[in-house]
Structures are given as C-alpha cells and as structure tokens.
N, C-alpha and C positions, 0 to 999 in steps of 0.2 A: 498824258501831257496835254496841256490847251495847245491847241494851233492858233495860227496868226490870222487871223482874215485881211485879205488883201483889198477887196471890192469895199464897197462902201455900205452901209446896215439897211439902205433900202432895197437895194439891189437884191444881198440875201434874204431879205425879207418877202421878194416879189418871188424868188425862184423856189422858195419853203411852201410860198401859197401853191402854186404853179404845180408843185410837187405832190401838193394834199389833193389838187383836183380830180375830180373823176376821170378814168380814162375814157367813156363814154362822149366828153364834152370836145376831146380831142382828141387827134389819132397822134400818140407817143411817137417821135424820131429820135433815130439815134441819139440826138444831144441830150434829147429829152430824159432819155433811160442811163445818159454819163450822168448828169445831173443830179435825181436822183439817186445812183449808187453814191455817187460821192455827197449828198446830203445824209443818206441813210451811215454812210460809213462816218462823216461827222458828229451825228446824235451818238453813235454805238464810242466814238472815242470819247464825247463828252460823260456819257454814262461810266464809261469806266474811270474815267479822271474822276470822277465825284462818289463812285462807287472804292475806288481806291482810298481817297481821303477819308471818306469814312471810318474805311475797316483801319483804317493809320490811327484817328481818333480812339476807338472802341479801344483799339493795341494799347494807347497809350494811357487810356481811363482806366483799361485792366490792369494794365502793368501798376499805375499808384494805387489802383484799391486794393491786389494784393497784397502790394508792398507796405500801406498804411495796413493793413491785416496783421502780414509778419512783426510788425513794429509793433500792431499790439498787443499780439502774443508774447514778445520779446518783455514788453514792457511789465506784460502781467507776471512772466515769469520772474520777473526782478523786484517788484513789488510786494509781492503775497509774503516771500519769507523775509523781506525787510518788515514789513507791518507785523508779522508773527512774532518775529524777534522783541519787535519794539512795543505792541501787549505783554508779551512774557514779561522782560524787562521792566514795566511798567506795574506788575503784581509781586513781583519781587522788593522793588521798590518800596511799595505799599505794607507790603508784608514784614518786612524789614522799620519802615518808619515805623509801623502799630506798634511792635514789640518793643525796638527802643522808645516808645513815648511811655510805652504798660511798663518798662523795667527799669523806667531814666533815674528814679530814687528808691531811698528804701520803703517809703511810706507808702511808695504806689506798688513796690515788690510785695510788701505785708499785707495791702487790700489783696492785690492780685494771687496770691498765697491762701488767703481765707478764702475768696470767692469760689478758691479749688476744693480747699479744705470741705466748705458748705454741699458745692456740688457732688463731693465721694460722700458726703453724709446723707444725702438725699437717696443715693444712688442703693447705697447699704441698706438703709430704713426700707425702701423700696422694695428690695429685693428680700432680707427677714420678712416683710410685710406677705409677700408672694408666697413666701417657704410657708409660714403659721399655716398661710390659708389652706394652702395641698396640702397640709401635714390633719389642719382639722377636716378639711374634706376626705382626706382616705381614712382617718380613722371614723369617723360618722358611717363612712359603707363597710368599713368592717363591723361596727358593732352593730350594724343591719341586717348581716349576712348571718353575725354569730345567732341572733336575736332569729332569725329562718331556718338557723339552721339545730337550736336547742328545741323551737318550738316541733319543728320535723322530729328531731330525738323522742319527748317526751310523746308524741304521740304516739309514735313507733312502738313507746315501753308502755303506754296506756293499753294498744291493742295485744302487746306480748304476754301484757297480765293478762288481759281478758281472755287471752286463749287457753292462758295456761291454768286460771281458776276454771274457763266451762270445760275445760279437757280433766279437770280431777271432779266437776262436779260429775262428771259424764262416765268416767270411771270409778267413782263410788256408787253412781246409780246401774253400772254394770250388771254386779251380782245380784242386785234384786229383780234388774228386769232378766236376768237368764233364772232366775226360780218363775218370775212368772211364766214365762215362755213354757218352759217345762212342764207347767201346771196346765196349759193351755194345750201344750201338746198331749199328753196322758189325756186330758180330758176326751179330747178326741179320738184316742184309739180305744 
C-alpha cells in the first residue's frame, strides 16, 4: 500500500541524498541509522506495492487469455460440425438438383437412357475385345508347345527306328561274324 508522506519532497529528497552518502564522509548517529531504516523499509514497501500490482496485472492478462483460449476452443467445437453439416448438406443439395435437372423430362430421361445404354456398349465391346485377345494368345502358346512338342516325338521315333534298323542290321551280321571268328580261331590252334 502507498504511504502518505507527511514532510515536504525536498526534505525527503535531502534525507534519500544523506542516506546514499558514504559513511566515511560522516560518522552515522542514531537518527542517522532511524532514517535510513525507515528510508530503506519505505523503498522495500514501494517495491512490493509495484511488485504487487504487477503480479495483479499478469493475474489478470492470464485470466482473459485463458479465457479468450476457452472461448476458442468452445467456439471451434461449435463450428467444425456446424460447417460439416452445412458441406454435406450443400452436396446433397447439388446432387439432388443434377438429377432433377438429368430426369426433369422425357427427352432428357431418353438422352440420359442412351448415354447409359452407349456406355454398357462400350464397356461389353471392351471386355469381348480383352476375351478374343487371351483366348488368341493361349491358343498361339498352345499350338507352340504342340508344334515342341510333336517335333520332340518325331525325333524320338527318328532315333527309335535308327536303333532298331542298326540293332537287326547288327543281328543279321551276327552269324557271319561268329563264322568268321571261328575261322579265325581254328586258324590259330
């Protein structure tokens, strides 16, 4: 709390000097040493009266910035699903006028009807188009494989004859190489 000053501002003005001075320049008496305590305890009450008012201010800056804080939290919480609502609403809306304007008569039902019509045609062609293509592609690697796999056969029966004509030329020339052998052997004993 401010105090009252009773003396006049030059007075405590001479005794604040008085107070600052070195004690070197005078030797301190008692009044000297009342004086200053009660200057020094004057400064220590000003300081907390202005230290007070402060932390009152700060109190009171915090108190409405929180409070403008909560408010805007409050406010966003009220807003977002008002604004949601009122998008939704606003594509429905949309959604709703197209279709009535696409269906408002017949003439625009019957375009509207054919453009469907056109697009399941497109869609069809499309899709046979896709089929042929796989259907000609798997058959092309089948008749690749058959085409690898007759020419594997026939060689197969190429080398099965050859075996089987040098296996009878081989066994017809049998018995004439076991006469020669024979001849070959006698010859020698």
């Amino acid at each position: 709390m401010p105090t009252v000053s009773t003396s006049p501002p030059k007075a405590t003005k001479a005794r604040a000097k008085a107070a600052r001075k070195p004690a070197a320049a005078k030797k301190p008496t008692s009044r000297d040493t009342i004086k200053a305590k009660a200057a020094h305890a004057k400064g220590a009450r000003t300081r907390a009266t202005h230290q007070a008012s402060s932390t009152l201010r700060g109190t009171q800056t915090a108190t409405r910035e929180t409070a403008g804080v909560f408010g805007d939290y409050a406010e966003r919480a009220v807003l977002i699903p008002v604004g949601a609502a009122l998008i939704a609403r606003d594509r429905v809306v949309d959604t709703v006028s197209e279709t009535i304007s696409t269906y408002s008569s017949t003439s625009k039902t019957q375009a509207q009807l054919k453009k469907f019509e056109r697009r399941g045609a497109t869609a069809r062609n499309r899709l046979e188009r896709e089929v042929r293509k796989a259907r000609v592609r798997v058959e092309r690697e089948l008749r690749q494989r058959r085409r690898v796999i007759e020419s594997t056969v026939s060689d197969i029966d190429e080398r099965r004859e050859a075996i089987a004509k040098n296996g009878s030329d081989i066994a017809g020339r049998v018995p004439e190489l076991a006469t020669k052998l024979q001849e070959r052997v006698l010859s020698l004993v």
